[in-house]
SETORMAR-24487 format. One record per residue: residue number from 1; residue in one letter; z, x, y of N, C-alpha, C in turn. Coordinates in steps of 0.02 Angstrom, whole numbers. Atoms other than C-alpha are relative to their C-alpha. Layout:
# residues N
@kolro NUM dodren a n_pz Z n_px X n_py Y ca_pz Z ca_px X ca_py Y c_pz Z c_px X c_py Y
...
END
This chain:
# residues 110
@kolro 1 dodren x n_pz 7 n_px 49 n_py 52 ca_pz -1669 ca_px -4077 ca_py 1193 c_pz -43 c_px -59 c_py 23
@kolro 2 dodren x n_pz 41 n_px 27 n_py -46 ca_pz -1739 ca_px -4203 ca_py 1317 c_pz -50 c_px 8 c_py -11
@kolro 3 dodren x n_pz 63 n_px -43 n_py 4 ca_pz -1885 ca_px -4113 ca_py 1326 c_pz -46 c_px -14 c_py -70
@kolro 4 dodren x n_pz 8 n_px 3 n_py 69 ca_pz -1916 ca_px -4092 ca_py 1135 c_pz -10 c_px -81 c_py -24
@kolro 5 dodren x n_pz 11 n_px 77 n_py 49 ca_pz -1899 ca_px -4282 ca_py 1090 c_pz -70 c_px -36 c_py 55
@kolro 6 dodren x n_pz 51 n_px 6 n_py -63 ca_pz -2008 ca_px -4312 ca_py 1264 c_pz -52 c_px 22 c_py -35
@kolro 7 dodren x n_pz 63 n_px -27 n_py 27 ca_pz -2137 ca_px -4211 ca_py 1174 c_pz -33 c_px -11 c_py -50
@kolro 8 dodren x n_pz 14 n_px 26 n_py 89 ca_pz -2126 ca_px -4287 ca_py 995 c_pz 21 c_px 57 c_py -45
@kolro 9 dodren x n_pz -38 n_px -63 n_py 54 ca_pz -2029 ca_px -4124 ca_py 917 c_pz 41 c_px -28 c_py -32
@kolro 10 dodren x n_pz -76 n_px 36 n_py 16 ca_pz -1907 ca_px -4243 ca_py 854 c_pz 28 c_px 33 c_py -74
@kolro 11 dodren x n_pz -33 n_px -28 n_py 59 ca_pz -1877 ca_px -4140 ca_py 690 c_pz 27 c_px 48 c_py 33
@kolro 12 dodren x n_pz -51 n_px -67 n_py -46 ca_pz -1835 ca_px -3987 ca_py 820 c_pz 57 c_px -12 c_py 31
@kolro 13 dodren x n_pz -53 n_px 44 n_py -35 ca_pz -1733 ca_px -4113 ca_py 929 c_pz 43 c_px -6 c_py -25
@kolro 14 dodren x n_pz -66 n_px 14 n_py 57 ca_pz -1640 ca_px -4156 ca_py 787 c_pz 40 c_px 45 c_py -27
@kolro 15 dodren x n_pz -20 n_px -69 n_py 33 ca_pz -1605 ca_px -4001 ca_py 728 c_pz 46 c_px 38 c_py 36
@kolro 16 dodren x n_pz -45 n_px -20 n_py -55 ca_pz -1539 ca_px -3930 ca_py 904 c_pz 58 c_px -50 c_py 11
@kolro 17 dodren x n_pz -56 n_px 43 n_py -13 ca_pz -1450 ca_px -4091 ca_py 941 c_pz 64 c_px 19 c_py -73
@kolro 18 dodren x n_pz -54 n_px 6 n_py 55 ca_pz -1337 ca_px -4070 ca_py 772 c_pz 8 c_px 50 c_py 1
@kolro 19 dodren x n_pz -31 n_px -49 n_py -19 ca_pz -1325 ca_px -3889 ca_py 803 c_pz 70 c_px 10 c_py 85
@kolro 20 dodren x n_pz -64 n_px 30 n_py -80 ca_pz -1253 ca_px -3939 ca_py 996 c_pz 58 c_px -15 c_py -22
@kolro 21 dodren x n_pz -64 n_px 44 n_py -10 ca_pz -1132 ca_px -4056 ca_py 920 c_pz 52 c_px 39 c_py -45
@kolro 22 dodren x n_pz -48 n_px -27 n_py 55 ca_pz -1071 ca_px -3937 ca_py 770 c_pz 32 c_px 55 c_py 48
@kolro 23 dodren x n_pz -23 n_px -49 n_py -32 ca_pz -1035 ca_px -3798 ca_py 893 c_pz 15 c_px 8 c_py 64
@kolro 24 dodren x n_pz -6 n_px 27 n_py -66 ca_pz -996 ca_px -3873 ca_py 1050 c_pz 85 c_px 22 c_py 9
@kolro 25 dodren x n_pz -74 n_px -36 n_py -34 ca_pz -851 ca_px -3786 ca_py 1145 c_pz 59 c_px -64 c_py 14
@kolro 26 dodren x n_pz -55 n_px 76 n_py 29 ca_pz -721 ca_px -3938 ca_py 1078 c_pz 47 c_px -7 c_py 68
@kolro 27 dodren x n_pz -41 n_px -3 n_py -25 ca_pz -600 ca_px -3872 ca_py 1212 c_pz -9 c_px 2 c_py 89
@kolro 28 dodren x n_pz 19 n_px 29 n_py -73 ca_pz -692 ca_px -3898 ca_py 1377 c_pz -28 c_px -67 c_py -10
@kolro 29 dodren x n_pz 23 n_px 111 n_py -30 ca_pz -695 ca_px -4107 ca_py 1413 c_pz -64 c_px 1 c_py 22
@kolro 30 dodren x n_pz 72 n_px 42 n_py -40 ca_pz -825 ca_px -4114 ca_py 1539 c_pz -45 c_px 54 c_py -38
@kolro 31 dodren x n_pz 67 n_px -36 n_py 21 ca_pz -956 ca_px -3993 ca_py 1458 c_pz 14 c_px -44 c_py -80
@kolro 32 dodren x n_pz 16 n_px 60 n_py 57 ca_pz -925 ca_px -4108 ca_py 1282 c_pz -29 c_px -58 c_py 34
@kolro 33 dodren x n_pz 29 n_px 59 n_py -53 ca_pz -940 ca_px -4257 ca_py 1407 c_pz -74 c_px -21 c_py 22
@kolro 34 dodren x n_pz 75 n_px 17 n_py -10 ca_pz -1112 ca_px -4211 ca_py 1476 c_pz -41 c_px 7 c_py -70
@kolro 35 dodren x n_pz 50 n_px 16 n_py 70 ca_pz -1173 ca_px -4168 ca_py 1283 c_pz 12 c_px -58 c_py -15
@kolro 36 dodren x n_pz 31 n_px 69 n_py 21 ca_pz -1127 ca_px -4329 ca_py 1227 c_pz -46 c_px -34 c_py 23
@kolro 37 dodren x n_pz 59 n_px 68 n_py -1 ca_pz -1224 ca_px -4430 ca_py 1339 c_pz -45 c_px 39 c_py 18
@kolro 38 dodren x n_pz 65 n_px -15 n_py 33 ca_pz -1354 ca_px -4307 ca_py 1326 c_pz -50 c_px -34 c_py -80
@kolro 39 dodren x n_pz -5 n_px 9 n_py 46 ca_pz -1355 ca_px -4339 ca_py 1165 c_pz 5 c_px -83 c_py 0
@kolro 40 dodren x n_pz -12 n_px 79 n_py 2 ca_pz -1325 ca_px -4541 ca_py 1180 c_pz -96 c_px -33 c_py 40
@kolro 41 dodren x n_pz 53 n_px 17 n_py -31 ca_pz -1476 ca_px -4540 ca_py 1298 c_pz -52 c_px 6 c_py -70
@kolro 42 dodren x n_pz 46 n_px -34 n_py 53 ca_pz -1583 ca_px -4461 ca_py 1149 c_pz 15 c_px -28 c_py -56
@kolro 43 dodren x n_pz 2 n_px 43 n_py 47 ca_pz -1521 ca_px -4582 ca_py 1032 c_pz -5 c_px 39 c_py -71
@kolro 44 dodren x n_pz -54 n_px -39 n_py 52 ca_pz -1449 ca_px -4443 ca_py 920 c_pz 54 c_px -26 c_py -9
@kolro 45 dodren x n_pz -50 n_px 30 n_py 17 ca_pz -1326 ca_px -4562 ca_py 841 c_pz 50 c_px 36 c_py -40
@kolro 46 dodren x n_pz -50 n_px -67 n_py 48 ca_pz -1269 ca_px -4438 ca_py 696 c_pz 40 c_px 39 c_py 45
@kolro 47 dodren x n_pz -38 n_px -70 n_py -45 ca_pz -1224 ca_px -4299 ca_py 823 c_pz 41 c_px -34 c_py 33
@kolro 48 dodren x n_pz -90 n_px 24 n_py -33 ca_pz -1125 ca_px -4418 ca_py 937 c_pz 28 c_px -29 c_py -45
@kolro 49 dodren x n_pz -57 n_px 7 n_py 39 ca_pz -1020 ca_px -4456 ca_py 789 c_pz 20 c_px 58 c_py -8
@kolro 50 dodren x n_pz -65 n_px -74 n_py 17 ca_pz -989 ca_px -4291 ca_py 747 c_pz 38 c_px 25 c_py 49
@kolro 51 dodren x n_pz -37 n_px -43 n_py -47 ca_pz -963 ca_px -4239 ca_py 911 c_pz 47 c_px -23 c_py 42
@kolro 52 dodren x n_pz -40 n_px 56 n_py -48 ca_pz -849 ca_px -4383 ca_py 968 c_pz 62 c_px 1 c_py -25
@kolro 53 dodren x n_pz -43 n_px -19 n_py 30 ca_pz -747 ca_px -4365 ca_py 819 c_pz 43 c_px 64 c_py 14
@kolro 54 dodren x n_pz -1 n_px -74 n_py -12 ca_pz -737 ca_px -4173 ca_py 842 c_pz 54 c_px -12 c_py 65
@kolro 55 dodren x n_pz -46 n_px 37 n_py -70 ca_pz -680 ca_px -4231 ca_py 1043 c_pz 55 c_px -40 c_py -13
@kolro 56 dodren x n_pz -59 n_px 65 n_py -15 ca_pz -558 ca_px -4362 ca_py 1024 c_pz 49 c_px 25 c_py -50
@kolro 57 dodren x n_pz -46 n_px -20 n_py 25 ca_pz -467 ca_px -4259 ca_py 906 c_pz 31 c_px 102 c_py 26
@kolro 58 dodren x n_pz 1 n_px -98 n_py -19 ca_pz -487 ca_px -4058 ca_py 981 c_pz 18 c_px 3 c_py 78
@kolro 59 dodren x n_pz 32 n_px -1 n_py -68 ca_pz -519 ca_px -4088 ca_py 1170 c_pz 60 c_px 28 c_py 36
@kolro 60 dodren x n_pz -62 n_px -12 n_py -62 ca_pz -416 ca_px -4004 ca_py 1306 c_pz 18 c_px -60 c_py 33
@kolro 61 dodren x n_pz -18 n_px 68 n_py -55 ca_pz -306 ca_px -4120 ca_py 1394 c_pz 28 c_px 36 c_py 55
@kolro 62 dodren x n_pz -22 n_px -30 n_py -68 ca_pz -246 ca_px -3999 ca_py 1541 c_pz -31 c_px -15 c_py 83
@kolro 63 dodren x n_pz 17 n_px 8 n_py -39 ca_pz -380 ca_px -4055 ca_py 1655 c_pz 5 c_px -98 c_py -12
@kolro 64 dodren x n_pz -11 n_px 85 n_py 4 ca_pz -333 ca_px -4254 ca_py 1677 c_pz -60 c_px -34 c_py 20
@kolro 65 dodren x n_pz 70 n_px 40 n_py -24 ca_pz -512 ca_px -4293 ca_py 1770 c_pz -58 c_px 25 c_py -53
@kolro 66 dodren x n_pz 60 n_px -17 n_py 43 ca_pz -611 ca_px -4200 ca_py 1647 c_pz 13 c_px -61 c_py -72
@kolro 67 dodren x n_pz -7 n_px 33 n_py 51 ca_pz -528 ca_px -4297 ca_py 1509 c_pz 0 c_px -83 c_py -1
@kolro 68 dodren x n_pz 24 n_px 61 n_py -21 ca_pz -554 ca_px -4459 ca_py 1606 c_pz -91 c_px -20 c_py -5
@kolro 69 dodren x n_pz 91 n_px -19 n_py -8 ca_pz -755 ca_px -4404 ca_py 1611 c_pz -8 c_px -16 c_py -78
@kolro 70 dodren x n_pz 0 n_px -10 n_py 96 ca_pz -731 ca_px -4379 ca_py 1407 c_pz 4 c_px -64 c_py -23
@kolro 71 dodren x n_pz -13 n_px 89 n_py 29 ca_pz -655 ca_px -4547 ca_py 1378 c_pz -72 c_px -43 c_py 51
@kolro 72 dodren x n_pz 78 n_px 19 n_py -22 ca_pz -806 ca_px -4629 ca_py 1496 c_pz -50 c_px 9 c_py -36
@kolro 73 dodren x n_pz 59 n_px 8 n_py 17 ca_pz -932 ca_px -4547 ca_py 1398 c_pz 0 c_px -36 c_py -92
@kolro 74 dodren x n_pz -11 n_px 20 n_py 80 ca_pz -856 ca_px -4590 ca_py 1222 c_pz -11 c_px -59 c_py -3
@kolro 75 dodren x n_pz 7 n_px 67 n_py -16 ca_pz -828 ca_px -4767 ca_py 1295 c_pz -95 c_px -33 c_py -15
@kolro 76 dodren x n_pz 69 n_px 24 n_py -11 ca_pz -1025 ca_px -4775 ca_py 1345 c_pz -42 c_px 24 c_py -74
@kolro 77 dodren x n_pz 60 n_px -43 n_py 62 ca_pz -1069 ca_px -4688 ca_py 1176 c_pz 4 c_px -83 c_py -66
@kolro 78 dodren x n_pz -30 n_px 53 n_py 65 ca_pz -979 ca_px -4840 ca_py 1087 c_pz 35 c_px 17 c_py -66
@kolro 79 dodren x n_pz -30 n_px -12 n_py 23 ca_pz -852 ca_px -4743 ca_py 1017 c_pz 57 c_px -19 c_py 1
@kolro 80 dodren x n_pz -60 n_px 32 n_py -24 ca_pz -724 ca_px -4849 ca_py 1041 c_pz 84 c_px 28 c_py -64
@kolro 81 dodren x n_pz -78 n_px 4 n_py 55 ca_pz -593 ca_px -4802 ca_py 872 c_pz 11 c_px 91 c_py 46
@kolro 82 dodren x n_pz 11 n_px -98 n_py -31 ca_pz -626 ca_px -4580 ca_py 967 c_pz 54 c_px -40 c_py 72
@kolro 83 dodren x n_pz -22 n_px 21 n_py -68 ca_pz -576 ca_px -4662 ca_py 1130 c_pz 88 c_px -7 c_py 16
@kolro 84 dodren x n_pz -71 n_px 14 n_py 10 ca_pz -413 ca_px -4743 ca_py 1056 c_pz 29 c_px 76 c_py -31
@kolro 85 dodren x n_pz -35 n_px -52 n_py 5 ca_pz -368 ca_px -4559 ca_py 987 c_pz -23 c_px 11 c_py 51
@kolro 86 dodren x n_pz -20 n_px -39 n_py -39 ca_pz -398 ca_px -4470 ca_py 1124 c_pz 29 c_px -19 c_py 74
@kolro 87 dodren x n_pz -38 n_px 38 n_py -42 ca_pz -320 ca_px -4602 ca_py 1254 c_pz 72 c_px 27 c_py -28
@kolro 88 dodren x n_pz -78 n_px -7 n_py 31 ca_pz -158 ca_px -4588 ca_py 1138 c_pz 27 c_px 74 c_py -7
@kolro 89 dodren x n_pz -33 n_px -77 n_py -4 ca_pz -166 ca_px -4394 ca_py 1151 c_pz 7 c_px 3 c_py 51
@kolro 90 dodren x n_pz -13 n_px -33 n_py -77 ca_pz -177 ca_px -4378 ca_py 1326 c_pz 74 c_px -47 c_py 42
@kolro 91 dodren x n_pz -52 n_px 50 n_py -43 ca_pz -40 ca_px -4518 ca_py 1349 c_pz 69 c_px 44 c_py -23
@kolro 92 dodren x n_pz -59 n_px -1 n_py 28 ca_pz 86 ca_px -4437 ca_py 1243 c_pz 47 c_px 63 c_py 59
@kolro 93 dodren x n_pz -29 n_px -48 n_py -47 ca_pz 212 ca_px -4330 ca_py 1379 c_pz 14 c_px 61 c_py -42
@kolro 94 dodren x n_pz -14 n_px -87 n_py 18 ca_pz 215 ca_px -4144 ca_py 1371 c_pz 71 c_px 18 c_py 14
@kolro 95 dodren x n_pz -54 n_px -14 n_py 0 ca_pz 375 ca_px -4073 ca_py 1316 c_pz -2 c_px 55 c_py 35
@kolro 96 dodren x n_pz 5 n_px -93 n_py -23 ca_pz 440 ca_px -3936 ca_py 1446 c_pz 51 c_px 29 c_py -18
@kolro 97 dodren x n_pz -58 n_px -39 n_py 13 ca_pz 554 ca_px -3793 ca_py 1443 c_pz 65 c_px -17 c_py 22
@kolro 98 dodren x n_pz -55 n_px 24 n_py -63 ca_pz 667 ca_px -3886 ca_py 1564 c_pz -19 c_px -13 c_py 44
@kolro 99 dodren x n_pz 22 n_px 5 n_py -67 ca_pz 707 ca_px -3928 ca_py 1735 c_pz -28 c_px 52 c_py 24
@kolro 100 dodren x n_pz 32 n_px -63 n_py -65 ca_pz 576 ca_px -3825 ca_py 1856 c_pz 42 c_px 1 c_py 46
@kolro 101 dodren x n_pz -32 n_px -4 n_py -57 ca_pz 670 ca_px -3748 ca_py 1981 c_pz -49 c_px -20 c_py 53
@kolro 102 dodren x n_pz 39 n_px 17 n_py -56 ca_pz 596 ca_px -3795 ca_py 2159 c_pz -11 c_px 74 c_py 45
@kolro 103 dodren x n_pz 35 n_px -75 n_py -23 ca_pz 467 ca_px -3681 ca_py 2242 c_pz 1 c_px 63 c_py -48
@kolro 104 dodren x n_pz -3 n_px -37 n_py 41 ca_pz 473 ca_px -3588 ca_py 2099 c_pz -59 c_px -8 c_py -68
@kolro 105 dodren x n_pz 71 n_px 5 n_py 60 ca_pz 284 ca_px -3623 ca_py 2019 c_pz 11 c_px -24 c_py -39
@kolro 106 dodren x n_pz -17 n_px 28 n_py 79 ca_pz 334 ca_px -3719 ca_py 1882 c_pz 30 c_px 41 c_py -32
@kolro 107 dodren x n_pz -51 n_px -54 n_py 40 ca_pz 452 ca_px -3574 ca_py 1823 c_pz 72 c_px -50 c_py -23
@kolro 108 dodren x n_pz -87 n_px 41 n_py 26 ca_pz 609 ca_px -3670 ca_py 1725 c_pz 52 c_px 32 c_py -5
@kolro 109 dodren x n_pz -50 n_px -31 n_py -8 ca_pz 772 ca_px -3635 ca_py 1752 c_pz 25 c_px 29 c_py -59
@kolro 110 dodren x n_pz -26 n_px -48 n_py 43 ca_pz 840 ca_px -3503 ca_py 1640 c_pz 72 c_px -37 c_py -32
END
């Protein structure tokens, strides 16, 4: 995309960038992460709304540093209302099955 607006394709640019953001794998953080500020760099404003929105409401929260990377780039995108959802998803505690037994992988006691 880079490339393309670098060159003056900016109707192609535009075109890829809003394809990126509509079909962007919602459920990996850091690969949304680096499209946004792809996308922020390139001053594709439309697409980082869609695709911030899209994030801050879809995003895996299992990896805690990837979703620290996510909130960073939402932050730098100036998505600040995306940020407050997806801060408030990743805060909320995961219900488990029970106590884990110990040495027992996270297996819960029966």
């Amino acid at each position: 995309m880079d490339r393309l607006w670098a060159a003056g394709a900016d109707e192609q640019a535009t075109v890829l960038a809003g394809r990126a953001a509509a079909h962007a794998p919602i459920n990996k953080s850091w690969p949304v992460a680096t499209l946004l500020d792809s996308l922020r760099k390139a001053g594709a404003r439309e697409q980082v709304t869609v695709l911030a929105g899209q994030a801050a409401a879809g995003a895996a929260l299992d990896d805690s540093y990837a979703v620290a990377v996510l909130l960073r780039s939402l932050r730098e995108a100036g998505a600040q209302e995306q940020v407050t959802v997806l801060a408030d998803r990743a805060a909320v505690p995961t219900v488990r099955a029970g106590p884990v037994r110990p040495g027992a992988g996270g297996v819960p006691w029966q």
